[in-house]
N, C-alpha and C positions, 0 to 999 in steps of 0.2 A: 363407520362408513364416511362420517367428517372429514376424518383424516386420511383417507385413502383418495376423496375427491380434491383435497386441498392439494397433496402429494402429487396428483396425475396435473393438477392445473399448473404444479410450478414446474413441474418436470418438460409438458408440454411448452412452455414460455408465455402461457397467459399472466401469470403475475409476474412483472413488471420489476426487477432490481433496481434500486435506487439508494443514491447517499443519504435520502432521507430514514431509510429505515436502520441507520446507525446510532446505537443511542447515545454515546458519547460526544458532548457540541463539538470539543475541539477536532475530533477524527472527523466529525459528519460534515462542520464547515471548511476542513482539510479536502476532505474528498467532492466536497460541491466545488471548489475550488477550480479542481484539476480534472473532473468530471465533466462540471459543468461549467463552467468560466466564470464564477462568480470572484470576487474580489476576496481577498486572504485575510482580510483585517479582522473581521470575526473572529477570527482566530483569537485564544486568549495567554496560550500557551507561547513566550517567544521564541523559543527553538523552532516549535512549530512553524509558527508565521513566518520565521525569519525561511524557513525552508521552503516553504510555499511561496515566499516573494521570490526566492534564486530561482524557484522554475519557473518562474515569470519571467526571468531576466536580469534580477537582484542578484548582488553579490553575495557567497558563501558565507563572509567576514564577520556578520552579526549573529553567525551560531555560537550560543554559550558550549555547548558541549563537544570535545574534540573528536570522537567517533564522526557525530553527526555530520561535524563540519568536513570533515575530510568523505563522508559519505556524498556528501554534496558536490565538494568538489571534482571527485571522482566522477562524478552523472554527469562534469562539464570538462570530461578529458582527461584528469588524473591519474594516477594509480590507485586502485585500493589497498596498497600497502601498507599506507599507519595507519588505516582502521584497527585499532587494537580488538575490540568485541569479536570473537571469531566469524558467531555467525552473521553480523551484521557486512563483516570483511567477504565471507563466501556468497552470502545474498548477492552483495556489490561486482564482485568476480563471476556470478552467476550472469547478471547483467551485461557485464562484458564477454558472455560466451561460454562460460564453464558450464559444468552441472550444479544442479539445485543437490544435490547428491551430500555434498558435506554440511549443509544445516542440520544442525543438532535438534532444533526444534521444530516438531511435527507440522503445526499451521503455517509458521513461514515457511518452511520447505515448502507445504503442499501450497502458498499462495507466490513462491517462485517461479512451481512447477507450473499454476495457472498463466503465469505472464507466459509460460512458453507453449503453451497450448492445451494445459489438459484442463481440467473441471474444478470449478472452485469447491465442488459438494464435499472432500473430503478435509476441509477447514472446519476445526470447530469450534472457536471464538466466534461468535454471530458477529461481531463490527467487522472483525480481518474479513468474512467471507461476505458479509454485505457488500464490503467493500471493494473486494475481487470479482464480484457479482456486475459491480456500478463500470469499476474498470471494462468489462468484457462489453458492454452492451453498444 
């Protein structure tokens, strides 16, 4: 009976999606971040940060990793072509208009498919869909 009122209260939108309930610091102060306007420095991870400072307004240039960094650069006009990682290259191409359709992996497809409107409920990494959750609201 617990879980059937729990279930009807999130379905309804009484509980509340938040970056807080991310358990991971570096995703959850990534996602307050960008959620919520909070500053990126929290951040512990410097790829991380360094990403969360570009969407601030920071340059791309301080990402150690080259997917990342060209993912970056992409979200600021780019191409997504030397993203080497596929699906991080199709997420990126998703972004600019494609289908979520060629991600190979089930949560990010399904937290691409969320940015274009559908439901984050079929995510099942609890941080990605918390976080798809925090993004929507």
């Amino acid at each position: 009976m617990k879980l059937i009122l729990a279930m009807l209260l999130l379905f309804s939108g009484y509980v509340s999606a938040s970056c807080s309930s991310i358990s991971d610091h570096d995703k959850r102060s990534y996602c307050q971040a960008r959620e919520e306007g909070s500053s990126c420095s929290s951040i512990g991870d410097h790829d991380l940060r360094s990403a969360c400072e570009a969407e601030k307004g920071s340059s791309c240039s301080s990402i150690g990793d080259h997917d990342q960094r060209a993912y970056c650069e992409a979200k600021k006009g780019s191409s997504c072509s030397s993203i080497g990682d596929h699906d991080l290259r199709a997420a990126c191409e998703a972004e600019k208009g494609s289908s979520c359709s060629s991600i190979g992996d089930h949560d990010q497809r399904a937290f691409c498919e969320a940015k274009k409107g559908s439901s984050c409920s079929s995510i099942g990494d609890h941080d990605l869909r918390s976080q798809c959750e925090a993004m929507k609201r």
